[in-house]
Steps between C-alpha positions, in 0.01 A plus 500: 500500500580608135481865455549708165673831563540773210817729515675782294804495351678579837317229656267684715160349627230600334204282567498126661230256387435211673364174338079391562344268397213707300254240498525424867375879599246479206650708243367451144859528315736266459861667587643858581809650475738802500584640162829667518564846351762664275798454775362212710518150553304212719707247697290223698645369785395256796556699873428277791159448708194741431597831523234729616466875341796605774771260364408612135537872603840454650613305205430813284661721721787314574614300205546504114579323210861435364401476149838333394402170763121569496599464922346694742750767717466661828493887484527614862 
């Protein structure tokens, strides 16, 4: 599953988005996406299998970004 996460500038977490298809749950736009702030940058990534709201939660609390290889790095 591709999934776009926004971070800070100490790689932090700050939101997850997860890719639908818009016209398939009858939305009227054509894409979405995160804007990043002053500070911030997106990184899409594929994770394996469909992670239910769980397996996104722990992968905010327990990872972050290393913005020099855009990789993600266990915290705890």
């Amino acid at each position: 599953m591709k999934v776009t996460l926004l971070h800070d500038e100490q790689g932090r977490i700050l939101a997850i988005s997860t890719d639908v298809d818009l016209k398939t749950v009858g939305s009227k736009f054509t894409n979405v996406g995160m804007l990043p702030g002053p500070g911030q940058r997106t990184l899409e990534m594929e994770i394996s299998g469909e992670p239910d709201k769980s397996a996104l939660l722990e992968l905010h609390r327990h990872f972050r970004v290393d913005r020099a290889t855009s990789k993600l790095v266990k915290i705890d």
